[in-house]
C-alpha positions in Angstrom: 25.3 22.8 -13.2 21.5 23.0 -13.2 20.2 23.9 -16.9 16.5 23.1 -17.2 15.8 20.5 -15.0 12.8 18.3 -16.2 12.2 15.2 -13.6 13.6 14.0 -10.2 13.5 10.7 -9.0 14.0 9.5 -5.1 15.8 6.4 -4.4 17.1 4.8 -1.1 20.0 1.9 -0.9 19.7 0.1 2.8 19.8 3.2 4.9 20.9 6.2 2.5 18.8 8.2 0.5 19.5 9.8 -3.2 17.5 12.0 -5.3 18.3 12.1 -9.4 17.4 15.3 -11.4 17.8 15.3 -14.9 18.8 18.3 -16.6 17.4 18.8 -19.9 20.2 21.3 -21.3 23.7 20.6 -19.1 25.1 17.4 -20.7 24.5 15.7 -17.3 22.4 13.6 -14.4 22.6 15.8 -11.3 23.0 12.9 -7.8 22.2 14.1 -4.8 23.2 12.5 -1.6 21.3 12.8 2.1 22.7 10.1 3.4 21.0 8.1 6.1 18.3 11.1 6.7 16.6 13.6 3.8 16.9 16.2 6.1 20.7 16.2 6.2 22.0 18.8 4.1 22.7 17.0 0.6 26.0 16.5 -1.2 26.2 17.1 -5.0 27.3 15.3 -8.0 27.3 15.9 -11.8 27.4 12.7 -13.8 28.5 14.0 -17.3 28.0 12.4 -20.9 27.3 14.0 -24.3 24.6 11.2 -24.6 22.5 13.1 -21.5 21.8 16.0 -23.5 17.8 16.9 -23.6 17.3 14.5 -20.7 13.8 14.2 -19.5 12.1 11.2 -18.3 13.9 8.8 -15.0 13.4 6.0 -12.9 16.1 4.5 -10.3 15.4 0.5 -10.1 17.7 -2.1 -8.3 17.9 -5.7 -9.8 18.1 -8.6 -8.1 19.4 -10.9 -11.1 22.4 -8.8 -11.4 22.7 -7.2 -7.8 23.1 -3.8 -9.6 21.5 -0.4 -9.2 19.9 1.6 -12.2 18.9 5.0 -13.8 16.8 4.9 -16.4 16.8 7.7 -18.5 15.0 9.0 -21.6 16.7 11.3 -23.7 16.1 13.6 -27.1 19.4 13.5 -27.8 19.1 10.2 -30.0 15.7 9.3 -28.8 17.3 6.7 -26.5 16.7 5.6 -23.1 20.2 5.4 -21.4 21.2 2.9 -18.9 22.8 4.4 -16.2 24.9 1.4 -14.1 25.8 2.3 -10.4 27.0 -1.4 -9.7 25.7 -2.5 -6.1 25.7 0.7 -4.3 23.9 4.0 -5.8 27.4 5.8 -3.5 29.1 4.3 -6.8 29.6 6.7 -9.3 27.3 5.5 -12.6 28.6 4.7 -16.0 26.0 4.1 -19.1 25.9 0.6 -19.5 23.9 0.5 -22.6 21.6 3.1 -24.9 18.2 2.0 -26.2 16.2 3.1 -29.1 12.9 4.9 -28.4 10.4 6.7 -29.5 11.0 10.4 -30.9 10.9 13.0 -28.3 10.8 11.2 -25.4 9.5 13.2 -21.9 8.4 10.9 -19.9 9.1 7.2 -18.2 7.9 4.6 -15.7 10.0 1.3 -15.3 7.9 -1.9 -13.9 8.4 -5.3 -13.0 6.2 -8.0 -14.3 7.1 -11.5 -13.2 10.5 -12.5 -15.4 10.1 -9.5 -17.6 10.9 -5.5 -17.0 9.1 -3.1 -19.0 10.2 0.3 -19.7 7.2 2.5 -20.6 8.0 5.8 -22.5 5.7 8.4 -23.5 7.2 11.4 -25.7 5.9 14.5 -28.3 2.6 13.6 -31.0 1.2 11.6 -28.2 3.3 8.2 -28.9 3.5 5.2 -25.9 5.9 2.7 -26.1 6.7 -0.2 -24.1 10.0 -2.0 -24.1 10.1 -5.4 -22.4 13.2 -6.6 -21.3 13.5 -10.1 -20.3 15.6 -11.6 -17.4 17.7 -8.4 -16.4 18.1 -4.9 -17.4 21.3 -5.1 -19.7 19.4 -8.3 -21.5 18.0 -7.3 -25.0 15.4 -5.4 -25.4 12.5 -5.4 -27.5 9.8 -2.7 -28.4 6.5 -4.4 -27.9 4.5 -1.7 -28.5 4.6 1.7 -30.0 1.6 3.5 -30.7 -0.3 6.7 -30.6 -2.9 7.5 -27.7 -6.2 9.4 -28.3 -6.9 11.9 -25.5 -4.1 13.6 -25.2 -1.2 15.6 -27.3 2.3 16.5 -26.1 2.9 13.9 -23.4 5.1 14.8 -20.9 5.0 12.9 -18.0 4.2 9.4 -17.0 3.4 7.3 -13.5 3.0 3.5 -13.8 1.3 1.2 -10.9 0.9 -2.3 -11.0 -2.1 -3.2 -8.5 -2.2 -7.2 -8.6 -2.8 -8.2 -11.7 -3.8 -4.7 -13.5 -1.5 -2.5 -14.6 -2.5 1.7 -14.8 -0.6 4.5 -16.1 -1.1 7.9 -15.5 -0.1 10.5 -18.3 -0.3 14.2 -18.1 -0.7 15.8 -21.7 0.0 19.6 -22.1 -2.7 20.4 -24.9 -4.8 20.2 -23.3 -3.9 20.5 -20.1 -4.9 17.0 -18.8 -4.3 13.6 -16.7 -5.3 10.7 -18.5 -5.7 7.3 -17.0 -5.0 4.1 -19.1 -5.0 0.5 -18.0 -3.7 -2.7 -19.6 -5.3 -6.0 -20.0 -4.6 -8.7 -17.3 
């Protein structure tokens, strides 16, 4: 069921582990189970929509507000990032719970936390960033509040957020040229 795959993304609920591959060409999110050790030998599930179609970019985040588990994942097909509800347990098998609209071309995301306010932060093709903040809890409304192009690098493709106190870096590889560029938001 593997067809390209572009990003995976570890996650652990209380003692079991999960890894999430997204396949760029198979119509699906590939979940894959350890249980309570990554060296068990893994169990396998495909998680199909039409909507996962030229997935790229994930991140697995749990909120509090709704005690719910959550994929994030930028897609082409759309240029959405899709929702991807597992309720309170990432054993649950996930539904899309909502699509947002994104930048064009999305390859890469980061999802962070900042005080009552998520922010998903996309990168994509003709080196665009956007950040969509999303206040409260994930399924709230979103709004885009900021889209723009970044000097340094073209063809984005993949993207690393840390929040260290009150700063907030991101790491984005560009492939032309071939390069790692840091950026960092204002307090």
């Amino acid at each position: 069921n593997i067809d390209k795959p572009e990003n995976i993304k570890i996650a652990r609920d209380s003692a079991n582990f999960y890894a999430f591959v997204t396949n760029q060409l198979g119509n699906n999110l590939i979940k894959i189970s350890f249980g309570n050790s990554m060296g068990n030998i893994p169990s396998y599930t495909s998680i199909t929509d039409p909507l996962f179609n030229y997935n790229n970019g994930i991140d697995v985040q749990y909120d509090c507000a709704l005690n719910k588990y959550f994929a994030v994942v930028a897609s082409s097909n759309g240029n959405k990032i899709n929702m991807v509800d597992f309720g309170s347990s990432l054993a649950n098998p996930g539904t899309i719970a909502s699509s947002i609209p994104c930048i064009s071309f999305p390859t890469g995301l980061d999802v962070i936390r900042d005080g009552n306010n998520w922010h998903i932060i996309v990168v994509g093709s003709f080196n665009k960033m956007q950040n969509i903040r999303i206040p409260g809890n994930l399924l709230n409304t979103p709004q885009s509040i900021f889209n723009d192009t970044l000097g340094g690098l073209t063809d984005l493709t993949h993207l690393s957020i840390l929040k260290d106190s009150s700063k907030v870096f991101g790491f984005a590889i560009g492939s032309s040229p071939n390069k790692i560029a840091r950026y960092q938001w204002p307090d």
